[in-house]
C-alpha positions in Angstrom: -74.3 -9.6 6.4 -78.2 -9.1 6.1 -80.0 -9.4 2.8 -84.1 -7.9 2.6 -86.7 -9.6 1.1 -88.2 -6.7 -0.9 -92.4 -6.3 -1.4 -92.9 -6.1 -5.1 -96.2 -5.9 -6.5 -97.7 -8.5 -8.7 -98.4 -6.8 -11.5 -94.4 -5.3 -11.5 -93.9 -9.0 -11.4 -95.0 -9.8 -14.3 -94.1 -7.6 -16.1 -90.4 -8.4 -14.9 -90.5 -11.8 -15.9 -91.8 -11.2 -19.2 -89.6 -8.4 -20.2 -87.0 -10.2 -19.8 -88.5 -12.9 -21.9 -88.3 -15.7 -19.2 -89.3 -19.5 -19.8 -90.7 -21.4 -17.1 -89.0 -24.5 -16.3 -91.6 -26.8 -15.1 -90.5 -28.8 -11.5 -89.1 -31.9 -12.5 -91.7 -35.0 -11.5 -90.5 -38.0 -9.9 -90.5 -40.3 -12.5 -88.7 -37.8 -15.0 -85.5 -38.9 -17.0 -82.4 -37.2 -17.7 -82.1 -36.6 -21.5 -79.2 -35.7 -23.9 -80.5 -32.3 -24.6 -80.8 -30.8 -21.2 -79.6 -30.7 -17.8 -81.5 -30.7 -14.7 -80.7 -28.1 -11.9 -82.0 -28.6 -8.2 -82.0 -26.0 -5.5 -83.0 -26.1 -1.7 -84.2 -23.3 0.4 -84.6 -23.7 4.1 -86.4 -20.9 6.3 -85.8 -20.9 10.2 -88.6 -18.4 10.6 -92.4 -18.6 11.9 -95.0 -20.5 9.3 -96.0 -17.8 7.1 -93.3 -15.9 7.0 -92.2 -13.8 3.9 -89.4 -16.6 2.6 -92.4 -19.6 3.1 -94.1 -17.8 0.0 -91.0 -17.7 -2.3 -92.4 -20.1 -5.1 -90.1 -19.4 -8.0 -86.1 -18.4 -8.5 -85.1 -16.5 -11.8 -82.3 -17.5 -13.3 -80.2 -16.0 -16.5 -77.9 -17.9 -19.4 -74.7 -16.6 -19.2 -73.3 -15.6 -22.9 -70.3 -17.3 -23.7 -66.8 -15.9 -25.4 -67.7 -16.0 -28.9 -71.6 -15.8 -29.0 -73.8 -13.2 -30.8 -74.3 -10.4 -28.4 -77.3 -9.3 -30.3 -80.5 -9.5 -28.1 -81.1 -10.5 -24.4 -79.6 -12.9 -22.6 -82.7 -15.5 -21.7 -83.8 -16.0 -18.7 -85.8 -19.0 -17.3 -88.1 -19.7 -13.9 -87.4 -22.5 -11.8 -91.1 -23.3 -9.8 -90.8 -25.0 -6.5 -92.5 -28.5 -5.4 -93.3 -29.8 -1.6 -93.7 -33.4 -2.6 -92.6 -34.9 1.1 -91.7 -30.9 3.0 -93.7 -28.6 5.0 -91.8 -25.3 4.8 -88.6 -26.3 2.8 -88.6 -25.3 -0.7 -87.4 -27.4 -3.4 -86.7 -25.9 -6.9 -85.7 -27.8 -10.0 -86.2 -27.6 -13.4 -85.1 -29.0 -16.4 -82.9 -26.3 -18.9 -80.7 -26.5 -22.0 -77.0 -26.7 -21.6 -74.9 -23.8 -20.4 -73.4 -21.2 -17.7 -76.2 -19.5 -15.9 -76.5 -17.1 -13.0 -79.3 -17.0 -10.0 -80.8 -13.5 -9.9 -83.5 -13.5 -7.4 -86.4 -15.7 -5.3 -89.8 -14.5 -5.7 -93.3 -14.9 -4.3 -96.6 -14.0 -3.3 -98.6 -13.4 0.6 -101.9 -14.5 0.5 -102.5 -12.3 3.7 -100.6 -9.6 3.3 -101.2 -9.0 -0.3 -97.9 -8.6 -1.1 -95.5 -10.0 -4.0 -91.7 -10.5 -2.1 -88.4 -10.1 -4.2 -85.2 -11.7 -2.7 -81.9 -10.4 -4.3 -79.3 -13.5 -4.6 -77.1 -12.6 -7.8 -74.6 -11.2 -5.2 -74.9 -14.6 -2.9 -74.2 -17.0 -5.6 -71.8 -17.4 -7.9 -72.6 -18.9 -11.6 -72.8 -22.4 -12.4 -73.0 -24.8 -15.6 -75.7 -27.1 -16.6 -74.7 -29.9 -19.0 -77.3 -32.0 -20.7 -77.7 -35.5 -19.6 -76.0 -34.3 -15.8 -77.5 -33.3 -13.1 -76.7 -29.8 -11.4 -77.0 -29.5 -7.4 -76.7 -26.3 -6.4 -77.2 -26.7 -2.3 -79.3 -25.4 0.4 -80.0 -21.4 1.1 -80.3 -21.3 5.3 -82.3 -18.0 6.0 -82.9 -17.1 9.1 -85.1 -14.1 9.8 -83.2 -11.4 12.4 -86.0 -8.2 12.3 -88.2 -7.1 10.1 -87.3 -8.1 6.6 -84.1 -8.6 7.4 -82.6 -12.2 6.8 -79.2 -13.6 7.7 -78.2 -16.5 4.9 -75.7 -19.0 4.6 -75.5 -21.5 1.5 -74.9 -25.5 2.3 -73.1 -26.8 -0.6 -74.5 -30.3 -1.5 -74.2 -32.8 1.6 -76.2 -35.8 3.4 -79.6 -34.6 3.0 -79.6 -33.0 -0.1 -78.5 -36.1 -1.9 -80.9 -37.6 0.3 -83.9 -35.2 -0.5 -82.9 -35.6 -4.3 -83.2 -39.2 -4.3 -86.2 -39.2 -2.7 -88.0 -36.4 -4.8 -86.5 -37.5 -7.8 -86.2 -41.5 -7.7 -85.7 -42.1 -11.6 -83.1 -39.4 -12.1 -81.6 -40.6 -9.0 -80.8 -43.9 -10.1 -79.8 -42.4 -13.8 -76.8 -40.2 -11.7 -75.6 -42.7 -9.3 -72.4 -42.8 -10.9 -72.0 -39.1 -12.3 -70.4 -36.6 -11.2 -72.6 -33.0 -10.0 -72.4 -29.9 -11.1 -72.5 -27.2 -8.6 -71.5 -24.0 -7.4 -69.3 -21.7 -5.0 -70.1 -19.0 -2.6 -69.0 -15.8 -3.6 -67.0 -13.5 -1.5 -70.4 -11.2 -0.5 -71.7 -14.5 0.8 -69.0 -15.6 2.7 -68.6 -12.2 4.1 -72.3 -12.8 5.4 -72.2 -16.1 7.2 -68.7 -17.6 6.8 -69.6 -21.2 8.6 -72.2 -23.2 10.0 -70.8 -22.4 13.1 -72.0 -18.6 12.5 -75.7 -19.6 11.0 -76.1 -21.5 14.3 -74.7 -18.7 16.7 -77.4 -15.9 14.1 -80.2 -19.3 15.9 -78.6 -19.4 19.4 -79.4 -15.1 19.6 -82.5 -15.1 18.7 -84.9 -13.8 21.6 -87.3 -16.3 20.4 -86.8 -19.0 18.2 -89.8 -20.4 15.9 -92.0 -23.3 17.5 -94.6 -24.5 16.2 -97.1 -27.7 16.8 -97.3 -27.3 20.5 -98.5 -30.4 22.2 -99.3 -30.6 25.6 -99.3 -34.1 27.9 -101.7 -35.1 30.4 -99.1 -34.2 33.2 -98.9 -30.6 32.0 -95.8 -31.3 30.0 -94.9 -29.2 26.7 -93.7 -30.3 23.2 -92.9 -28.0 20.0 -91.3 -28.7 16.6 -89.4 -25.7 15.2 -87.3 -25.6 11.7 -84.2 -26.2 11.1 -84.4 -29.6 13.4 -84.5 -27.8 16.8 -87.4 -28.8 18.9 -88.6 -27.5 22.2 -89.8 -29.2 25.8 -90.9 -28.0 28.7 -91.4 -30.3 31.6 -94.5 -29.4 34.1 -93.3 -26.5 36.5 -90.3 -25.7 34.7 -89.5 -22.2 33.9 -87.9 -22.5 30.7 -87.8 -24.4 27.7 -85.5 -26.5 26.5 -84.1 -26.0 23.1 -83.2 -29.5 21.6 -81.2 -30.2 17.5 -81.8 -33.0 16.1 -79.5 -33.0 13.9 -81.0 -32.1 11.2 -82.3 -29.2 8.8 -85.8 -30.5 8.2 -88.7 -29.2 10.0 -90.1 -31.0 13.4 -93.6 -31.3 13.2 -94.0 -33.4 16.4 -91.9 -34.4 19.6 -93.8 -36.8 21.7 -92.0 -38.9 25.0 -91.2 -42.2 24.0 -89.9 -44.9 25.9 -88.4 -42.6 28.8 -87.3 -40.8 26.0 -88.1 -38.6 23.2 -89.0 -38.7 19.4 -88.9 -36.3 16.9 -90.7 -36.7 13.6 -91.4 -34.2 10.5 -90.7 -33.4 7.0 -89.1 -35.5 4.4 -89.7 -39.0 6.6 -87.5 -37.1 9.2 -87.9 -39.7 12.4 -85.3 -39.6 15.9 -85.1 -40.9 18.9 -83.3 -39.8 22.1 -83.2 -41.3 25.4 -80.6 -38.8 26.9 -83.2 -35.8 27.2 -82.5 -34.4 23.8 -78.4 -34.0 24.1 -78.2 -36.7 21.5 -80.4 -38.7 19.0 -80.4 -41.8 16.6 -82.3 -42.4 12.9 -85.2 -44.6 12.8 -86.8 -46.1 9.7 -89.7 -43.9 8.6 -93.2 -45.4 7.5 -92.0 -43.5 3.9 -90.6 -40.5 2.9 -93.1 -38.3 3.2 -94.1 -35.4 5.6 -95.0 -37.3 9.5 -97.5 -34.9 10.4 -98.9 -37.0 13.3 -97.1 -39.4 15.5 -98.8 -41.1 18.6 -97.6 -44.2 20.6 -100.4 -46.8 22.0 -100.9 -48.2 25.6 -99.7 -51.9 24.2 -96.8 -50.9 23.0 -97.4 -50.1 19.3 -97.3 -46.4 17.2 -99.4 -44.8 14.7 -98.5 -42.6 12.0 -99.7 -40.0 9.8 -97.8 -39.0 6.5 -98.6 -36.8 3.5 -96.7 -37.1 0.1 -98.2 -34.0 -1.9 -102.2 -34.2 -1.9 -101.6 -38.2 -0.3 -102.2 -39.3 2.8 -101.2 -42.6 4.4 -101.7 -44.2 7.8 -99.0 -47.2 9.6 -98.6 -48.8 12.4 -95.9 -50.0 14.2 -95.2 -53.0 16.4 -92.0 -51.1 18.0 -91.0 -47.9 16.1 -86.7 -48.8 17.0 -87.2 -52.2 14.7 -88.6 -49.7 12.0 -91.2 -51.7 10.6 -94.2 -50.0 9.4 -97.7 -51.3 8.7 -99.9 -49.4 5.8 -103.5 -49.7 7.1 -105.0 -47.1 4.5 -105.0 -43.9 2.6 -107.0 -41.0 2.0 -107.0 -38.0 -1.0 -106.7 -34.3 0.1 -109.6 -32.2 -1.4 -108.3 -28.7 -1.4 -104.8 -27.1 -2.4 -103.4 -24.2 -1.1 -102.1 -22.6 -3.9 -100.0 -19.8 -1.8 -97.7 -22.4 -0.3 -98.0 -25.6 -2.9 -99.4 -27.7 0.0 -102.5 -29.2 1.0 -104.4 -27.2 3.8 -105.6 -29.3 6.3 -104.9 -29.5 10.3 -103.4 -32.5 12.0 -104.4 -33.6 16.1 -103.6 -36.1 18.2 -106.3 -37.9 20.2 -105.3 -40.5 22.6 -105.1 -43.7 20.4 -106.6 -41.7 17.4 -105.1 -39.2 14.9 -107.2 -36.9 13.1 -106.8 -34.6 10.0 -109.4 -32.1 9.5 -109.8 -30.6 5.6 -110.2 -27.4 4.5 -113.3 -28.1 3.3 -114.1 -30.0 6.8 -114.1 -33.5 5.9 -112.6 -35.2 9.2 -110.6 -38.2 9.0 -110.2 -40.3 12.3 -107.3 -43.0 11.9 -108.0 -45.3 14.6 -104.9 -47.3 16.3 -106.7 -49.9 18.4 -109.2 -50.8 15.3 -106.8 -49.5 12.5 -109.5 -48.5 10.2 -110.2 -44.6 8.9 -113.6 -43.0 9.8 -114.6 -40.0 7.8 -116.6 -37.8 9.2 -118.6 -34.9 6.9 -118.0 -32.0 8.5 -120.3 -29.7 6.3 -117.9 -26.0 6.4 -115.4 -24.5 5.7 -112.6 -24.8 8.2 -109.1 -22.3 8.9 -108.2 -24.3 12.2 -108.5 -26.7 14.3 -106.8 -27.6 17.9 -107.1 -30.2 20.4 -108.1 -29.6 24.1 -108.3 -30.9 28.0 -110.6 -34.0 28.1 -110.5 -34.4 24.5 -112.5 -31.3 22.9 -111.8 -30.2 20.0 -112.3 -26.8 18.9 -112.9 -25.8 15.3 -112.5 -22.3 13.7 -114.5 -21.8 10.7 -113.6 -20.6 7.2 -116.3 -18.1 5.8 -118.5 -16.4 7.6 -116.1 -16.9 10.6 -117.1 -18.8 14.0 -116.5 -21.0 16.5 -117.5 -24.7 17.7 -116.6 -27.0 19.8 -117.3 -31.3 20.2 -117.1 -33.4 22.8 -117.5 -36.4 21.0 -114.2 -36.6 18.6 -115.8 -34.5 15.4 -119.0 -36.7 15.0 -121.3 -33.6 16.4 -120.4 -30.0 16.6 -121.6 -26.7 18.7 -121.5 -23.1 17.9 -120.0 -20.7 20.3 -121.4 -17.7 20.5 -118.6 -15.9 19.9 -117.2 -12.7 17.9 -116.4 -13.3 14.4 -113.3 -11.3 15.3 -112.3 -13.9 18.1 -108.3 -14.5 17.5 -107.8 -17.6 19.5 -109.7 -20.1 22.0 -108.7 -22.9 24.5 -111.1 -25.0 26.6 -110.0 -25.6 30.5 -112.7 -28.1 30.7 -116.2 -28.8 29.0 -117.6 -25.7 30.9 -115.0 -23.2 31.4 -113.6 -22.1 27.6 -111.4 -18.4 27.4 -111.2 -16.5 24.1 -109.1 -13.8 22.7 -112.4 -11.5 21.2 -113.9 -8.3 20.7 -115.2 -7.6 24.2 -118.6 -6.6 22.9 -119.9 -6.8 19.0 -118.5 -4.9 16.1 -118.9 -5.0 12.6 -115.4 -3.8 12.5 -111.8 -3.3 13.5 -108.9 -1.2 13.2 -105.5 -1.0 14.0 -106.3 0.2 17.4 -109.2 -2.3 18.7 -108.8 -3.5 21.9 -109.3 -6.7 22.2 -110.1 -9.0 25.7 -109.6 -12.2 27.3 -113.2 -13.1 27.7 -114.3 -16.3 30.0 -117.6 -18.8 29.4 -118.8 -20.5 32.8 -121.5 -22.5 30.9 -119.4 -24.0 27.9 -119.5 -21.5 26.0 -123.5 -19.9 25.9 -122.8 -16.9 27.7 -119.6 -14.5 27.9 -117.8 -12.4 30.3 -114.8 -10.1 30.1 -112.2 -11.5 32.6 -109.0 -9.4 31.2 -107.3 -8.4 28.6 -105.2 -9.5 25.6 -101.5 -9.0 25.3 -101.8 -5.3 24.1 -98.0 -5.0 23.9 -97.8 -7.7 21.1 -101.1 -6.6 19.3 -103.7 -9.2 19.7 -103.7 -9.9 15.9 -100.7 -11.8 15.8 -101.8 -14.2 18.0 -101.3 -18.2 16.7 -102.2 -20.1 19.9 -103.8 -20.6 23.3 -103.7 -23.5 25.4 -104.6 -23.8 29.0 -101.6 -25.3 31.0 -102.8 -28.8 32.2 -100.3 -28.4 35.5 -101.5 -24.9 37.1 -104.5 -23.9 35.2 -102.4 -20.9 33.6 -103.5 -19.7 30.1 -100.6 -19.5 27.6 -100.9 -17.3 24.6 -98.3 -17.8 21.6 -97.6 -15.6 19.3 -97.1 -15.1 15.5 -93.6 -13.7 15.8 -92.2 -16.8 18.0 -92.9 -15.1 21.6 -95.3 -16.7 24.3 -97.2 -15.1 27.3 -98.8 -16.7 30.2 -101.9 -15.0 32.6 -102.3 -16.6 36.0 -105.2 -14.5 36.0 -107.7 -15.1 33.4 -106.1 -12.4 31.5 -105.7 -9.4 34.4 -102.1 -9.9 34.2 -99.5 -11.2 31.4 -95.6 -12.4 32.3 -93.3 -12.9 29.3 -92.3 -16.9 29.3 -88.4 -17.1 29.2 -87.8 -19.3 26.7 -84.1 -20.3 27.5 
């Protein structure tokens, strides 16, 4: 069964919540207790669909207190707001709240798109079935899969409590943790329209296996040519130089993959909530390491001698370790660093994550570049001086920056120490760098002060690094060049690969004369 995310407006939002005289239910913090007038309820949502989708912005879940047999039926029944927290996740929400005893009922996940400017509604009083909160108890309620199938149209399945819930509770919430070891959880049970929906695991995972093109995100790219992708809900992608397809790989795991690098004549997959595996069977089968902590690993890069180097974030912290030999599991901290700015759409720091050789670097949005070093382990921070909305890593080490407001382009070929403008569109989409003189862009093929629905835009090519442009093709017109996330040059035949907002990927053998849709299994 399908269930819609409905656009909402903010205003109607409101004015929903405070009709219906609703109290907010702060997120419980880590080192909160469990007390004997109120229970604590925890809820998990997991989206298998691009970054940004319409389920990434749910940041609060209504619920409603049940009356009992015998109460006064004068009046309202009251309603409360659970907020959601991504202490140690990327894209998984996690809602909790603290709430006085009683029966209760889950009506429906809202939140708000920054870029869309729309507030999104998701109907669950039909999906779940009540459940009771008792003070001094804790009250688990599972984990919501959604997977997008079309439009807003989203197939869901409900996990009832198992491995890394507990897992993600005792990590989120240490102190209440320890409180409940021994206690048993409240919960609840599917109802019937639920079960209708999505009846096993077995059927979530068939709703993953049919989709055209699954999410990927991340994409990483070896010197040899070779392709690497996280994607939610623990699948991961590779692509070998010269192959046609990609592989699909499962971890194991619902968390996010945030990076799958060769290790070892193997592989490793790292991500959200200290999420780190190893396989040295291609991918068929993998084994938990010991994660640095049990935050998100947003960068992961092994050394020539032998050693690793990690990159967590635990809300606005950062934190760098190294590693002898990442099997034995044991981590070195060689520093930390603050995150400026907050993203308040998502609840998550904004920043952008590369690898670089021996060096990892994570760019703010307000530009401030940190370099973590392997070789030297120390932590350079460069002062970047903008704005920044993305960054991306290129052939012979060049990084390309996109900046914030007024829009542009630069490129450095010195690691982030010095920076130089491209004299590019403020429209340009997307930009990759075949070496330090020949860089392709997705722009406007000639300056505009605006655009509409039906600007065409072109795959134009710099001979000169950048100084002077040329029109050499065309975008992807068929997929609207406005949705496009990504463009790297493929290291193995020169190709130019363009990945889209909606999971798809093209290549051009051509500088952009011709496009081929990329099979993707």
């Amino acid at each position: 069964m399908l269930y819609r995310l409905l656009p909402v407006c903010f205003v109607c939002l409101l004015g929903l919540f405070a009709g219906c005289s609703a109290t907010v239910a702060p997120p419980i913090a880590d080192k909160q207790a469990l007390t004997d007038s109120q229970g604590a309820v925890v809820f998990k949502l997991v989206n298998s669909g691009q970054d940004g989708g319409p389920s990434d912005f749910l940041t609060s879940i209504k619920l409603e207190k049940e009356k009992l047999p015998g109460e006064a039926q004068e009046g309202r029944p009251t309603s409360f707001v659970l907020y959601r927290s991504r202490l140690s996740s990327h894209s998984t929400a996690v809602f909790s709240g603290m709430l006085p005893a009683g029966r209760y009922a889950v009506l429906e996940a809202s939140g708000g798109s920054p870029d869309e400017g729309a507030t999104y509604r998701f109907p669950m009083e039909s999906m779940l079935s009540s459940f009771d909160v008792k003070a001094g108890e804790v009250s688990l309620l599972g984990t919501l899969l959604v997977h997008p199938v079309g439009g807003r149209r989203f197939t869901v399945t409900l996990l009832p409590p198992e491995e890394e819930l507990f897992e993600t509770f005792q990590s989120v919430f240490p102190t209440m943790a320890r409180q409940s070891k021994e206690r048993q959880f409240s919960t609840l049970d599917r109802k019937p329209d639920l079960q209708q929906g999505t009846s096993s695991i077995d059927e979530f995972n068939k709703s993953l296996a049919l989709a055209e093109y699954p999410a990927i995100g991340g994409v990483w790219q070896s010197s040899d040519g070779a392709f690497f992708a996280g994607g939610k809900i623990g699948r991961a992608y590779w692509r070998n130089a010269g192959d046609t397809r990609w592989r699909e790989l499962n971890v194991g795991s619902w968390r996010q993959v945030l990076v799958l690098r060769p290790y070892r004549n193997g592989l490793i997959a790292a991500g959200e909530e200290g999420l780190l595996r190893m396989s040295a069977d291609q991918g068929r089968t993998w084994s938990r390491l010991d994660s640095p902590d049990r935050g998100v690993i947003y960068g992961l890069v092994t050394l020539p001698n032998g050693k690793a180097l990690a990159v967590t974030r635990i809300q606005s912290e950062w934190n760098a370790y190294t590693s002898e030999d990442l099997v034995t599991g044991r981590w070195t901290k060689i520093g930390s660093f603050k995150q400026e700015s907050q993203s308040a759409s998502t609840h998550q720091p904004l920043s952008f994550v590369v690898s670089m050789g021996e060096k990892i670097g994570v760019m703010t949005a307000g530009g401030t570049f940190y370099v973590v070093d392997g070789g030297t382990e120390r932590i350079q921070i460069i002062d970047g001086g903008k704005s920044v909305s993305g960054l991306s890593i290129q052939p012979d080490g060049l990084l390309l920056r996109v900046g914030g407001f007024p829009r542009s382009f630069s490129i450095s070929h010195d690691g982030g120490n010095k920076w130089a403008e491209l004299n590019l569109s403020r429209f340009t989409l997307a930009v990759a760098a075949k070496n330090r003189t020949t860089i392709y862009a997705v722009s406007l093929p000639k300056s505009q002060l605006f655009t509409s629905p039906k600007t065409e835009y072109a795959l134009m090519t710099s001979r000169d690094g950048g100084l002077t442009w040329n029109q050499t093709g065309l975008s992807p017109e068929r997929y609207k060049g406005t949705t496009i996330r990504n463009m790297l040059v493929d290291h193995f035949d020169g190709s130019l690969w363009v990945f889209m907002a909606n999971g798809k990927s093209m290549r051009s053998r051509d500088e952009g004369k011709t496009w081929d849709d990329d099979e993707r299994h």
